[in-house]
C-alpha positions in Angstrom: 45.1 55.0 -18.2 41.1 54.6 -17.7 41.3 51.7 -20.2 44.3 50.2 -18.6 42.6 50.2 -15.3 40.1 48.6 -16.5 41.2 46.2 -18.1 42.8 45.0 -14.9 39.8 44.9 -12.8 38.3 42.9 -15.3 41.8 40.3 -14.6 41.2 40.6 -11.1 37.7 39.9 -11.2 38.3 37.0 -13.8 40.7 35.3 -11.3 38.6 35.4 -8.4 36.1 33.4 -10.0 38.3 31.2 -11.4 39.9 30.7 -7.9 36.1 30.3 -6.0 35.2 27.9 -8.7 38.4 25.9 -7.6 37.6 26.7 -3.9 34.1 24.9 -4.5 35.1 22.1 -6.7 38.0 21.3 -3.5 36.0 22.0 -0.4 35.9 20.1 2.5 31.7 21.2 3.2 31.3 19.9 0.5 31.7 15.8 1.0 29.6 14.0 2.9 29.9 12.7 6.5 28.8 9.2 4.9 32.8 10.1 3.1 34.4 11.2 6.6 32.5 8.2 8.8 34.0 6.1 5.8 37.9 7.1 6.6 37.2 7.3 10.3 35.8 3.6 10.6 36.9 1.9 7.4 35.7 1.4 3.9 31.9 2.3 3.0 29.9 1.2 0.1 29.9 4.1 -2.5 26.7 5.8 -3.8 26.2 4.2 -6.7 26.3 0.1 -5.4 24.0 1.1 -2.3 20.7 -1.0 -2.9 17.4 -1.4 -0.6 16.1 -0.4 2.3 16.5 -1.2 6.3 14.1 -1.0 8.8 15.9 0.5 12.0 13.7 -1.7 14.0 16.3 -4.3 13.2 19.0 -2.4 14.9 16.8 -0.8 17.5 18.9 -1.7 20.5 22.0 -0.1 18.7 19.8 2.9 17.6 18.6 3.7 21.1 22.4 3.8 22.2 23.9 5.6 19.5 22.0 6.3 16.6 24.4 8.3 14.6 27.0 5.9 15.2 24.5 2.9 14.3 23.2 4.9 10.8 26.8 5.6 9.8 27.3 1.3 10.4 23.8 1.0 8.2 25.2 3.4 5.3 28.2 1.5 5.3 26.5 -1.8 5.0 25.1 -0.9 1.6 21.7 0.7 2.6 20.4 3.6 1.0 16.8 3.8 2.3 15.6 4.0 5.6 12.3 3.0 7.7 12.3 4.7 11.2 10.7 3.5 14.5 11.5 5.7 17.2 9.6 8.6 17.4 9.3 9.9 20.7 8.5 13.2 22.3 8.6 15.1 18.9 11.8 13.7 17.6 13.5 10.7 15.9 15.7 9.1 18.1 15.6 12.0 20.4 17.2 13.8 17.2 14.5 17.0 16.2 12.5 16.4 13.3 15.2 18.4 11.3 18.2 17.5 12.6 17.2 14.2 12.0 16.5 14.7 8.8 20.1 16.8 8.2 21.9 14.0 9.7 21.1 10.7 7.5 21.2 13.5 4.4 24.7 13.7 5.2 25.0 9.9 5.0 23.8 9.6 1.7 20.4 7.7 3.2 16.8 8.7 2.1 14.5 8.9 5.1 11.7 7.4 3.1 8.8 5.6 5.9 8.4 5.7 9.5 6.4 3.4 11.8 4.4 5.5 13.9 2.7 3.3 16.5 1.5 5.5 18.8 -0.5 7.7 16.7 -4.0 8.4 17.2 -6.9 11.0 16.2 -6.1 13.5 18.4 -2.3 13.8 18.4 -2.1 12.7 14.4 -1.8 16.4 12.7 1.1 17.1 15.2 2.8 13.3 14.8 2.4 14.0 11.1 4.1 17.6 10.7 7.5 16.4 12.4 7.2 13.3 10.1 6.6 15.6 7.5 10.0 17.7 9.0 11.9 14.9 9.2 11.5 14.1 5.7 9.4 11.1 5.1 7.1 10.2 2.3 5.6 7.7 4.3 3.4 7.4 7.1 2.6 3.3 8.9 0.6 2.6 10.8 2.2 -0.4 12.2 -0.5 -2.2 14.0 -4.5 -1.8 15.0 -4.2 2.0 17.3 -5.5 3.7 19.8 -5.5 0.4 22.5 -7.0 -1.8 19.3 -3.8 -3.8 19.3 -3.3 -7.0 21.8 -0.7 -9.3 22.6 -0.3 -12.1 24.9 3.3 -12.9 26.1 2.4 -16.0 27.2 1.3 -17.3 23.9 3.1 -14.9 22.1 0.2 -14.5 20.0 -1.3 -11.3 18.2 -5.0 -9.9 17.8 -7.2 -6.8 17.8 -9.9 -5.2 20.0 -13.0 -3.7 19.0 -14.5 -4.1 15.0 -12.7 -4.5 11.7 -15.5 -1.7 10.8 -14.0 0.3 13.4 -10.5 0.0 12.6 -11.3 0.9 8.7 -13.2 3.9 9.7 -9.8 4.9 12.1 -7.4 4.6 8.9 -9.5 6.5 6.5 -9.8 9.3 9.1 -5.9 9.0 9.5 -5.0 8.6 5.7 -7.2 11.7 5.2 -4.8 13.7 8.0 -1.9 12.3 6.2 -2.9 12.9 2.7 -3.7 17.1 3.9 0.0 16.8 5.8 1.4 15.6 2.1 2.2 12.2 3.8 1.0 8.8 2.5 -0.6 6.7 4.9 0.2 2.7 5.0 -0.4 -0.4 6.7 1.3 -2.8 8.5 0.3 -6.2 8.6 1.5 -9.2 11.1 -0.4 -12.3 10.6 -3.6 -12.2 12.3 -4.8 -10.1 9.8 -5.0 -12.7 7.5 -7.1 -15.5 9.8 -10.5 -15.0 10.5 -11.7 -13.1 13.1 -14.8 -14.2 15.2 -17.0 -13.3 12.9 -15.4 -15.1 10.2 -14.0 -12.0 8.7 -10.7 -12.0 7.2 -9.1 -9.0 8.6 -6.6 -7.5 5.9 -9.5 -8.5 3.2 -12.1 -6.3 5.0 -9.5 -3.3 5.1 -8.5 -3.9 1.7 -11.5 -3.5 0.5 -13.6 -1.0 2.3 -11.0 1.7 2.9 -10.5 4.0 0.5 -7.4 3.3 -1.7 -6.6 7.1 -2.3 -6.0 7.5 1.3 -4.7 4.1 2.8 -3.0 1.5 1.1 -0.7 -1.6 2.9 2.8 -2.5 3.9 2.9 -6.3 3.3 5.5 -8.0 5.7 6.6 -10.7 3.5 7.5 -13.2 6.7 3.7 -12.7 8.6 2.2 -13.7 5.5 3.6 -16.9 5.0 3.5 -17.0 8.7 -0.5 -16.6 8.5 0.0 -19.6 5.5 -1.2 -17.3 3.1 0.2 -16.4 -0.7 1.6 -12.8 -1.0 1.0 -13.2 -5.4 -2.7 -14.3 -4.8 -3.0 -10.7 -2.8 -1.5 -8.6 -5.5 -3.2 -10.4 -8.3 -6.4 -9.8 -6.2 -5.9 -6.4 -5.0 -3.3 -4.9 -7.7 -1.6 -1.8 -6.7 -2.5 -1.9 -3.0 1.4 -2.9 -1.6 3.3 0.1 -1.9 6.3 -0.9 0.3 7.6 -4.9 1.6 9.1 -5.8 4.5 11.4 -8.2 3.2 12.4 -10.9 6.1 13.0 -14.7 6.0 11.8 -17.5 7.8 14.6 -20.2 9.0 13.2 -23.8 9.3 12.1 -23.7 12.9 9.8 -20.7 12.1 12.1 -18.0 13.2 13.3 -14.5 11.7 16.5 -15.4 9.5 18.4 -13.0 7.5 17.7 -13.0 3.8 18.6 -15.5 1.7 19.4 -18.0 4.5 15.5 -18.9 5.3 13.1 -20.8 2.8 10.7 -17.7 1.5 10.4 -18.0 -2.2 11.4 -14.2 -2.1 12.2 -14.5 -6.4 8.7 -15.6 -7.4 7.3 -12.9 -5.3 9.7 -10.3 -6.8 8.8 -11.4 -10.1 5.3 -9.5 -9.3 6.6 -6.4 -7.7 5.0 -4.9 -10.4 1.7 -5.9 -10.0 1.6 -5.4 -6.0 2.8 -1.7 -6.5 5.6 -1.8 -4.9 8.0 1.5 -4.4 10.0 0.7 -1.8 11.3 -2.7 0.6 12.8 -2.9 3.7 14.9 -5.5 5.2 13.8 -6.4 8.7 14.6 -8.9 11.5 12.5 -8.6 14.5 15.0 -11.0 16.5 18.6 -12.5 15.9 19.3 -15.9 16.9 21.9 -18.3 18.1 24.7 -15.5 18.5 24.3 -13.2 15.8 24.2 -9.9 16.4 21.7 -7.6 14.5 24.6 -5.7 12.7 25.8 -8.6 11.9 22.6 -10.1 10.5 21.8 -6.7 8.4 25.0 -7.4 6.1 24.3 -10.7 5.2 20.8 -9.4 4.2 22.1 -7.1 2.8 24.1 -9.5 0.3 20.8 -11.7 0.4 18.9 -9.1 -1.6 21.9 -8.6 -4.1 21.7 -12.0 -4.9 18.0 -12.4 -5.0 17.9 -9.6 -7.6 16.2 -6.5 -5.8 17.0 -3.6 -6.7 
């Protein structure tokens, strides 16, 4: 009798975990929401053909009205990676560091670098934890801080207060805080970094070589070097190794942001030496959209710009 109870415990249990390992295989909690947005608002890109990265900047207007509606719309354009630029307050697009963090999970997009403009010494260990939280690898430093950046609407032209010395001295302080917070500190360039300054110093070769390379190392925005006339190859074959991430953006024939592919960068001779420059990651970006297209818009034909261009 012992023997025959047993032996039908050991059924029971047997189908139980036959039955959970069904439950699991079938449930629901399982699938992502990038799956659910997909059958709510149409057809998404699966995991495997997503490609690239996209700075939200591009879509900031649609971010800052619904960003979880506007990062389902940037899955579903074939994104995987993702550069923030709305940190405010402690969160990420008034999402908490990891809620944020939870939520383009779900989507199937990496939270891989955020722009972090307002950082300075004294709030940088705090800045850097919710980046930290929310997931990031990388920290940018998107322009000179701490009141070092200028711009003139008038001219619509960009520059810098105070010393190159200064501003080297700022980001080694910073890549040290980011490099104790596990982060990895970057910077940005636009193209006044790559003119002279008053005293005949070219800005982005100053910080290129004088900061320390195991604590800072640069963003290149493709577009605001050939803006500045300058030769993205020459750089990496000059400085190997020092471009860790692109911004990837083209240039129409009046001098304006165009999506990829449909402006005259030579982006294939400069992928040819990702290697070289170090790069990890690129994100497509578009500062501004022009005659009637709308950012959304504009991030799907980049998105099939960089297809055809052969990133990866």
């Amino acid at each position: 009798m012992k023997k025959a109870t047993s032996l039908l415990c050991l059924k029971s249990i047997a189908l139980a975990l036959i039955f959970i390992g069904l439950s699991c295989k079938d449930n629901p909690s399982k699938k992502t929401t990038a799956d659910t947005s997909a059958v709510e608002n149409g057809t998404s890109v699966s995991g495997s053909e997503r490609l690239g990265g996209l700075a939200l900047y591009t879509v900031r207007d649609a971010m800052g009205d619904n960003p979880k509606e506007t990062l389902q719309k940037v899955a579903r354009a074939g994104y995987k990676n993702i550069e923030a630029a709305g940190y405010k307050d402690g969160t990420f697009y008034g999402m908490a560091p990891k809620d944020f963090k939870s939520y383009v999970d779900s989507l199937g997009l990496a939270p891989v670098s955020t722009h972090q403009g307002s950082v300075n010494l004294e709030n940088a260990d705090a800045m850097m934890a919710d980046v930290k939280a929310a997931g990031f690898e990388y920290f940018v430093v998107p322009v000179p801080p701490m009141g070092m950046f200028t711009y003139n609407a008038e001219t619509r032209s960009m520059d810098m207060k105070g010393t190159v010395e200064e501003l080297a001295d700022i980001l080694d302080q910073l890549g040290e805080k980011a490099n104790a917070a596990g982060l990895k500190l970057l910077y940005h360039n636009h193209d006044f970094e790559f003119k002279q300054n008053k005293d005949g110093v070219v800005i982005i070769d100053y910080l290129l070589e004088n900061c320390d390379p195991e604590l800072v190392n640069f963003q290149m925005d493709l577009y605001w070097v050939a803006k500045a006339g300058a030769d993205p190859v020459a750089y990496f074959e000059k400085y190997p190794g020092r471009f860790k991430e692109w911004h990837v953006k083209d240039m129409d024939d009046q001098g304006r942001f165009a999506p990829i592919g449909k402006g005259s960068i030579d982006f294939e001779s400069i992928l040819a030496q990702k290697e070289l420059s170090g790069m990890e990651y690129y994100f497509v970006e578009q500062d501004k959209t022009f005659d009637g297209l709308q950012p959304l818009e504009a991030i799907e034909i980049s998105h099939e710009g960089i297809k055809n261009i052969g990133f990866e």
